[in-house]
N, C-alpha and C positions, 0 to 999 in steps of 0.2 A: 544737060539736065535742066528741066526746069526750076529755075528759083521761085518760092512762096512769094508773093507779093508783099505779105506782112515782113517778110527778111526782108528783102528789096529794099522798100520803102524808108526800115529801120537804119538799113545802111547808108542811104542817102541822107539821109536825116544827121548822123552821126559826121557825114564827111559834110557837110553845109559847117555845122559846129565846129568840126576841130581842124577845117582844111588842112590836112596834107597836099604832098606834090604828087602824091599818084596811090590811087587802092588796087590790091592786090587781092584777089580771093582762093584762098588755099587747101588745095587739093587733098594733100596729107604724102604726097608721089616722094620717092626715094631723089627722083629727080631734082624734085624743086628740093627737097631738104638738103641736097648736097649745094646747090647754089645758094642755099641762105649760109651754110657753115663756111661757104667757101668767100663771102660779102664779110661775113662774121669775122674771120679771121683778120681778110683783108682791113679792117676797120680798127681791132685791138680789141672790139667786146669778146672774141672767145681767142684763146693761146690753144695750140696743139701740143698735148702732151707724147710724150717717147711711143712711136709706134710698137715697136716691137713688144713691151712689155705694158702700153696702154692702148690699145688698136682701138681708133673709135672714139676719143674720149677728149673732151677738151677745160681747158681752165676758163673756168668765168671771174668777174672780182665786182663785184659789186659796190656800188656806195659808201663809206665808212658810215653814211648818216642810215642807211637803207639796209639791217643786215637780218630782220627780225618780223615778224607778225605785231604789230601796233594794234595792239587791242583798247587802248585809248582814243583812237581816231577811227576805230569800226562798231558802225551805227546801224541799228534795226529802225527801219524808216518805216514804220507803222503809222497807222492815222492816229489812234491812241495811245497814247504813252503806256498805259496799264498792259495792253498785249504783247508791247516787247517786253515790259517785267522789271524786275527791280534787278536782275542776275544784267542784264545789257545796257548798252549805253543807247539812247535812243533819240534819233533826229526827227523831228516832223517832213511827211513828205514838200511840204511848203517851203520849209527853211531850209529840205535840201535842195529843191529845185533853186533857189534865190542865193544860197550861199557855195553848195558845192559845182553845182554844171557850168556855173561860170567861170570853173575853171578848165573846161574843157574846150573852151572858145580860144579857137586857132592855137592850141596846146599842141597841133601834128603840125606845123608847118616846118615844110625843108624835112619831112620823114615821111615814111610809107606807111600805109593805112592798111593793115592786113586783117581779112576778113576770114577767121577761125573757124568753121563748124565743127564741132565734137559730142560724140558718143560717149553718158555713160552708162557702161556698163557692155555686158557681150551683145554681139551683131545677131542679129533674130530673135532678142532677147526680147517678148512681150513688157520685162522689167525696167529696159534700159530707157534714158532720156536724151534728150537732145537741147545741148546748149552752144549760144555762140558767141564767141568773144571776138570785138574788137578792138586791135592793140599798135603799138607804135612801136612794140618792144621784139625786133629778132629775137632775142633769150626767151621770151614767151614762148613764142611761134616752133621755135624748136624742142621746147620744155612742153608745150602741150602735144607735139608730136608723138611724146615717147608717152605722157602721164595718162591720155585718153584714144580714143579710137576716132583719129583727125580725119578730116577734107571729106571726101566723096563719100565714105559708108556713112557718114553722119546726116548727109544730106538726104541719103535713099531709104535712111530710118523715117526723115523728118515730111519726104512724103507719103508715108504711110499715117502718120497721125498729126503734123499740122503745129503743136505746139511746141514750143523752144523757149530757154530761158537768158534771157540778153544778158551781157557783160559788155560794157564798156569801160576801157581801160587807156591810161594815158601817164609816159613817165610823167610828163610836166616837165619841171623844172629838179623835180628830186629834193625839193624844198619841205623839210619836216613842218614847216607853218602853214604848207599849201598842200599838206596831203590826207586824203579819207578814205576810206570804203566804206560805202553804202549798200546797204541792201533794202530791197521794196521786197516786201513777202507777198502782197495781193498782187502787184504787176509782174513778180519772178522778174525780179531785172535787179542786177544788179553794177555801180559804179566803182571805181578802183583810179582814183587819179593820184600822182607824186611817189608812188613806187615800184621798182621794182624786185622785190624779192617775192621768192616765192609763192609762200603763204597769201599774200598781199595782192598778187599780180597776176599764179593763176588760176582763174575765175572756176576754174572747175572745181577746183579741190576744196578746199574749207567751207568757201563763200556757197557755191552752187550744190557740193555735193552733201554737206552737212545742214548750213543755213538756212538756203531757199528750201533745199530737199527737204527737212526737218517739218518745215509747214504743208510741203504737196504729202509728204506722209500723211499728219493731223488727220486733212482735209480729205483723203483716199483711203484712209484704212490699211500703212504700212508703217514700217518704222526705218527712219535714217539715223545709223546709228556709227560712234568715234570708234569702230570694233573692229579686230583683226577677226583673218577667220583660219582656222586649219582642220586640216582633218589627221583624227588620228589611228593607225592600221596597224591593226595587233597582227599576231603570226600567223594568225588563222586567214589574214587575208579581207578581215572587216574591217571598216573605216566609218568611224565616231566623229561629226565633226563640230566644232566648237566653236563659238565667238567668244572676245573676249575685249573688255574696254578698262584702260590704264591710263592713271594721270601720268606726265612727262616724270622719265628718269625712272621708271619701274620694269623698265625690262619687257616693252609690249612685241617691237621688231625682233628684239632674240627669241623671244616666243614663235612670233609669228615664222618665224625661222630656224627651229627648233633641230637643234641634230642628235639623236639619241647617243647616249653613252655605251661605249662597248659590252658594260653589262645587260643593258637591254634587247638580247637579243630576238631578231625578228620583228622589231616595232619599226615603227616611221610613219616619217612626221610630215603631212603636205601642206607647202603653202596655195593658200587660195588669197588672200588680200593680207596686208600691213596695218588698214589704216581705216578702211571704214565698209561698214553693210550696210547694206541694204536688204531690209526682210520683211518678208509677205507671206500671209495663209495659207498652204498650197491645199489643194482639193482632199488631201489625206489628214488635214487638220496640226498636221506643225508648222513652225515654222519655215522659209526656204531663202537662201539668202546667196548674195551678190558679190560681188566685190563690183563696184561701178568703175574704178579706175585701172589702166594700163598700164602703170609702174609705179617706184616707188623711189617717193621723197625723201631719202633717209637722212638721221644724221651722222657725220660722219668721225668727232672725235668720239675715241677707245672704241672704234666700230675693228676688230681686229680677226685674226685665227682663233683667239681663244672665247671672246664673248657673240660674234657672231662668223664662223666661217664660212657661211652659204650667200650674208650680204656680200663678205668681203670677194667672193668668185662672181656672184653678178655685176657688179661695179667695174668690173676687171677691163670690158669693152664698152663702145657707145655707150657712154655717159658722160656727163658734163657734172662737174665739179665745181660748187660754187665756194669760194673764201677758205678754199685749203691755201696751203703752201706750196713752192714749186718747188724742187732742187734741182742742183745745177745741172743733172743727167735728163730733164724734162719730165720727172715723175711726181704726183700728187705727194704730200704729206701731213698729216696731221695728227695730234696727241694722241699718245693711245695705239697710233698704229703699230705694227710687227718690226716695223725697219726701227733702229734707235732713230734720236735726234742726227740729222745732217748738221757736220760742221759749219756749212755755209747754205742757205737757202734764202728762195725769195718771201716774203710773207702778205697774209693776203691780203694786205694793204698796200701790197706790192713795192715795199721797202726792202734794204738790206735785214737779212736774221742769221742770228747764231747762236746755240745756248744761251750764250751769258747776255743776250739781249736785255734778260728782263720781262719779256713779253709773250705772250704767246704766237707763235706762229701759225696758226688756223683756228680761224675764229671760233669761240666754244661753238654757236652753232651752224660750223660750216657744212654745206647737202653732197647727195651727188644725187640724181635724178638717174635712173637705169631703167630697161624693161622688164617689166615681168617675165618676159617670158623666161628671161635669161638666169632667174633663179632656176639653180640646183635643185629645190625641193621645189618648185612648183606644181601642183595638184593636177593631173589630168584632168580635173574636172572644173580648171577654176574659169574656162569662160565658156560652161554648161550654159546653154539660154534660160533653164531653169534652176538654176542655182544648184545649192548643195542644202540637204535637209539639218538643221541646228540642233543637236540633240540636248546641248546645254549650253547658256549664258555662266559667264564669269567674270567677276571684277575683283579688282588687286589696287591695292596701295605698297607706299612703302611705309611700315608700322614698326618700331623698331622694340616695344615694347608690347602692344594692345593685341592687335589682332593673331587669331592662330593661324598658323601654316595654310590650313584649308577649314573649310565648315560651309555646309548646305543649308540653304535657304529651305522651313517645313512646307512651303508653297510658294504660288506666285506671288501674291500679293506682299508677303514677306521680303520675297526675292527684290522685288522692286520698292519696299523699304531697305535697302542692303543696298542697292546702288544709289537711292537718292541721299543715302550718309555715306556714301564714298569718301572718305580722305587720304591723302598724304603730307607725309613731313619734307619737309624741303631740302633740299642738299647740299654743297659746297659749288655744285653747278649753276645752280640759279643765284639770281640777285636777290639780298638780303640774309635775315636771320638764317643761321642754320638748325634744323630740326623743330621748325614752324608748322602746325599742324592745318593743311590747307583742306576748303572743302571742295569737291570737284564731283560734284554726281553723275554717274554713269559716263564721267570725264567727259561730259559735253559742256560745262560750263561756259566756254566761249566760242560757243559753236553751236547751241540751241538758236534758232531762228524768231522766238517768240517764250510768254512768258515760261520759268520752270514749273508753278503750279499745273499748268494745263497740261505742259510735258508728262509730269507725272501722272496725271490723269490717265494719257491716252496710253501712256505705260502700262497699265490697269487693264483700259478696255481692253489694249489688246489680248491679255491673258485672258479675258472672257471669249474673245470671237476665236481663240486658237484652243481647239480642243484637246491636242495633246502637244502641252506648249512646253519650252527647254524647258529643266532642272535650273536651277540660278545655284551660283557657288560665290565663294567671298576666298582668293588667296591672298600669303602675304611673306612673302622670301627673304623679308630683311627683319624677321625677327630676331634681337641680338641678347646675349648675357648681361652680366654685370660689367663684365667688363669691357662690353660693345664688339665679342666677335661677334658675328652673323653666326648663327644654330646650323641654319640649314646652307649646303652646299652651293645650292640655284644652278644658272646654266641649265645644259642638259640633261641634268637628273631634277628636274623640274617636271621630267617626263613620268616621273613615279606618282608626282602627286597627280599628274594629270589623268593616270592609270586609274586612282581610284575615282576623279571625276567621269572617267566614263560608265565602269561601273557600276557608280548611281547612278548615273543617266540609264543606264539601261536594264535597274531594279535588282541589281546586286551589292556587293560591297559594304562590309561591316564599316559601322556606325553604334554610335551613343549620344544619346538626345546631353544638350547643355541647354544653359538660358539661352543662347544666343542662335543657336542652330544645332543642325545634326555634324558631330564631330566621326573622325577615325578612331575607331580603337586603335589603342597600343600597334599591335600588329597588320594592320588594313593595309600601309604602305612598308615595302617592299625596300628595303635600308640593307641589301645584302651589300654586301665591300662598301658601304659609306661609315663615316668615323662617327656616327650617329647613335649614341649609346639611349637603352629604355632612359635615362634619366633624360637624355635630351630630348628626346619622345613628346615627353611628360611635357615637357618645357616648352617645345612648341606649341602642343595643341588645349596648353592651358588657359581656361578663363579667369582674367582676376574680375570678380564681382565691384569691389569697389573702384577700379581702374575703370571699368564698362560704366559706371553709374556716373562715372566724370566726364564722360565720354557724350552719355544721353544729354545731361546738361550744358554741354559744349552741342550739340547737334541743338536745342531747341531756337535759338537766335536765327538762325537760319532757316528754319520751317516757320517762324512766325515773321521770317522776314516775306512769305511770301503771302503772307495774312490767311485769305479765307479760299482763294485759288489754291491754296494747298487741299488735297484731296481728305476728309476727314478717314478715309482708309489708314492711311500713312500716319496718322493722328495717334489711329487706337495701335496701330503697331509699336508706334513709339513709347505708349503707355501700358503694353502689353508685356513689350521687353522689362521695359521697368519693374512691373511685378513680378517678373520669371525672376531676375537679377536680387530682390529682395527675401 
C-alpha cells in the first residue's frame, strides 16, 4: 500500500529526532500482535495471568510515579492564550517547540519506533478519522490495538481522504519533571512525552478523540462529545437511543452497561460506546452519532457482579489489566471485586500484600483495556457507518441534596444551560475534601480543546442547524435523606427513570412544569416491588427554591470567569431561572 508522503515524511522526521535502533510500522495482524505480547512478556512489561479462568489477558504495572491523567502538565498549544480559555492550561506553540521537543531528542535510543495508524470510529464510516501515533511504548502498540481500529484499515481510510492527526509520543525517562502533553489544535498534532499511562499515552483517546476532535468539530459543524451512548428497547421491539455525559464516580460505564432488573420485563439495554460521541446532522435533521473508539478503558475497583456484570464478563478474556493485584493462583484482583480479599497476593506495585497490609492492593484507579466487541450487551448497531440516531441528551451529577431524581430541559437552549452548570460533589474516592461541590460542564472540563465560552456557543448553534434536535434531561441517583441514605435504588432500576426519558423523548409521559424544568408526576415512574414509598416520591423530585438560589450564585463565578465569550443566551437563562425560583 502506498504510504502519503505527508506520513512519510513525518515519520522520518520524528526518527532523525528521537533515534531509535529500528522503526517498525504496524499492521494491526493477529500476527504481529502475538509477537509483541510474546517480546512483552519475555521482557517483564506484561505477566500472563491463569489461562483457564483469564484466556487472553495479561498483568501490566506501571510506574508508581505514572499511574493517572496529569492534567497539570496538559497544555492547549494555541497561538493565543485566550482561545484555549481560562478552563485550560495553555503553552505557546513557541515555548512548546523550545521547551517540550527537546525532549524528544534521542528519547528512543536502544527502543523501537513503532509506527501506529488508527481508525476512529467504524470502517466506511464517512464520520470516522484517521490518526497516527508514534510510540516507544509496546503497552501502547497493544493498547491501541484493542482501543481503535489499528494498521492497515486505518491506512485504506487515510487514502480515501488524505488528512491525519499526528501523535508523537515518547516514555522518556518517566521523569514527572520531564513530562507534558501537548496539544496544537490548528496543526491537529499532538505531543505526549515522560509517560506512560493510559490516558496520557494513548493518543487516541482523550487527547485526539475529545481535544483535537472538539476543535475539528467547531471548525465542521459536529460535536465531540465525554458521552456514553445506549440504546434502549422496549418489548415492542423499538429502540430509543440515548447519550449521556457524567463527571467521575457517577455511575456513567454502569449505565453505559446497563442490565435490566427482573421486573423489567422485555426491555434491554444496548451498549453502543462508554465513553465518548461523536455527532452529526444527519439528512432527516437529528442528530447521529458514533462511538469513535474499539474498546473500553475501564476502571477497575468495585467494577463487580452486582454494580457492573456485563463489564465484569467482557474483561473476562484479551485484556490487559493495568495496576490490579495478582494472587498467587495467576488471577487479577482488586477492591470491590466478587472474590473476598486473598490472604496472600502480589500488589500492584508488585510488593508483598495481605489484609492487614495497611495498604491497598490495586491502585484506586487501576484499568483493564477490553474489546467491544466482547461486551454482553453490545448494540448490533454500534459500528453502523452511520451511526445511531440520539433521541435524547442527558447529564447526571452526584447531588446528594439539590438535584431531583430526573427533570427535562423546556428546550435546547435551556438544555445546554443544564450542562454548562453540570456539577458534582466529590467522594471519598478522589483526593481531597469530601462532599466538595465541583463544576464540570457537560463533563468536558479537561477535555474541551479550546476556550468553554466558544464551546458553549457552538453548543447552541448546533440546536439551530438540527432541526429535530435530542430532548436534554438533567439525572441524579444519589439523592440522599437526612440521614444520608440514598432515596433511590440506582443500579438497574435506573432503567425506570430512563423509561420515562424516552417517553419524553418521544412526546409522551406525564410531567409538571417547576422552576427549574419539566418534572414526573407522582406516578410517571414505575416503582412497582421498589421500597420507594409516595413520600419518597415527593422527596426525590423536590425543588427546594432556596437551596436552587444558592446554587445560581455558586454557578455565577464561573460564567463570569469566562467573561464575554460566554454566550449572552446562557446569561438570560441564568437570570430567567432566577425569577422562576423567586
Amino acid at each position: 500500500m502506498t504510504i502519503p508522503k505527508a506520513l512519510n515524511d513525518w515519520v522520518r522526521e520524528s526518527e532523525a529526532l528521537c533515534k531509535p535502533s529500528r522503526v517498525v510500522w504496524c499492521e494491526g495482524s493477529d500476527t504481529e500482535h502475538a509477537a509483541l505480547v510474546r517480546d512483552m512478556v519475555k521482557s517483564g512489561v506484561l505477566l500472563p495471568l491463569d489461562s483457564k479462568t483469564y484466556p487472553g489477558c495479561h498483568l501490566h504495572r506501571s510506574d508508581p510515579s505514572d499511574v493517572a491523567r496529569t492534567e497539570h502538565l496538559t497544555f492547549i498549544c494555541s497561538e493565543k492564550k485566550e482561545d484555549a480559555g481560562p478552563t485550560n492550561n495553555w503553552m505557546s506553540p513557541a515555548d512548546a517547540r523550545a521547551r517540550v521537543r527537546p525532549l524528544f531528542d534521542g528519547a528512543m535510543k536502544g527502543r523501537t519506533m513503532y509506527v501506529v495508524p488508527y481508525l476512529m470510529g467504524p470502517a466506511r464510516s464517512p464520520f470516522s478519522k484517521v490518526g497516527v501515533e508514534i510510540t516507544d511504548s509496546p503497552y501502547v502498540v497493544a493498547s491501541m490495538r484493542t482501543m481503535t481500529r489499528m494498521g492497515t484499515i486505518a491506512l485504506e481510510h487515510l487514502a480515501g481522504m488524505g488528512e491525519f492527526v499526528k501523535g508523537l509520543h515518547s516514555l522518556g525517562d518517566l521523569s514527572p519533571e520531564r513530562r507534558s502533553i501537548c496539544h496544537f489544535p490548528r496543526e491537529r498534532e499532538i505531543w505526549s512525552v515522560g509517560s506512560g499511562y493510559g490516558g496520557n499515552a494513548l493518543l487516541g483517546k482523550k487527547c485526539f478523540a475529545l481535544r483535537i476532535a472538539s476543535v475539528q468539530a467547531r471548525d465542521e459543524g459536529w460535536m465531540a462529545e465525554h458521552m456514553l451512548i445506549v440504546g434502549i428497547e422496549d418489548p415492542k421491539g423499538n429502540v430509543t437511543y440515548v447519550a449521556a455525559a457524567f463527571p467521575s464516580a457517577c455511575g456513567k460505564t454502569n449505565l453505559a452497561m446497563l442490565v435490566p432488573p427482573a421486573s423489567q420485563k422485555g426491555w434491554k439495554v444496548w451498549t453502543v460506546g462508554d465513553d465518548i460521541a461523536w455527532m452529526r446532522v444527519g439528512a432527516d435533521g437529528r442528530l447521529w452519532a458514533i462511538n469513535p473508539e474499539a474498546g473500553f478503558f475501564g476502571v477497575l475497583p468495585y467494577t463487580s457482579s452486582k454494580t457492573n456484570p456485563n463489564a465484569l464478563a467482557t474483561l473476562k478474556h484479551n485484556s490487559i489489566f493495568t495496576n490490579a493485584a495478582l494472587t498467587a493462583d495467576g488471577k487479577p484482583w482488586w477492591e470491590g471485586a466478587d472474590d473476598p480479599a486473598p490472604s496472600h497476593a502480589t500488589d500492584w506495585r508488585g510488593q508483598p500484600w495481605t489484609p492487614s497490609s495497611g495498604t491497598v492492593a490495586a491502585h484506586p484507579n487501576s484499568r483493564f483495556t477490553a474489546p467491544a466487541a466482547q461486551c454482553p450487551s453490545i448494540s448490533p448497531k454500534w459500528e453502523d457507518p452511520q451511526g445511531v440516531p440520539i433521541s435524547a441528551i442527558v447529564f447526571g451529577g452526584r447531588r446528594s441534596k439539590l438535584a431531583p431524581l430526573v427533570y427535562q430541559a423546556r428546550d435546547w437552549a435551556h438544555g445546554v444551560f443544564m450542562g454548562a452548570t453540570m456539577a458534582s460533589e466529590t467522594t471519598a474516592a478522589a483526593t481531597g475534601a469530601v462532599g466538595v461541590t465541583r463544576r464540570d460542564p457537560m463533563a468536558m472540563l479537561p477535555f474541551c480543546g479550546y476556550h468553554m465560552g466558544d464551546y458553549f456557543a457552538h453548543w447552541l448553534r448546533m440546536g439551530e442547524r438540527a432541526p429535530k434536535p435530542p430532548a436534554i434531561f438533567h439525572v441524579n441517583w444519589f439523592r440522599k435523606d437526612d440521614a444520608g441514605k440514598f432515596l433511590w435504588p440506582g443500579f438497574g432500576e435506573n432503567l425506570r427513570v430512563l423509561r420515562w426519558i424516552v417517553d419524553r423523548a418521544a412526546g409522551s409521559g406525564k410531567s409538571v412544569e417547576s422552576p427549574i424544568g419539566h418534572l414526573p408526576t407522582r406516578d410517571a415512574l414505575d416503582v412497582t416491588a421498589l421500597s420507594v414509598t409516595p413520600p419518597t416520591m415527593d422527596a426525590l423530585l423536590s425543588v427546594d427554591r432556596t437551596a436552587w438560589q444558592t446554587e445560581l450564585a455558586e454557578q455565577s463565578p464561573f460564567f463570569d470567569k469566562l467573561g464575554d465569550r460566554l454566550p449572552q443566551r446562557l446569561r438570560d437563562e441564568h437570570a430567567t431561572l432566577s425569577k422562576r425560583l423567586k
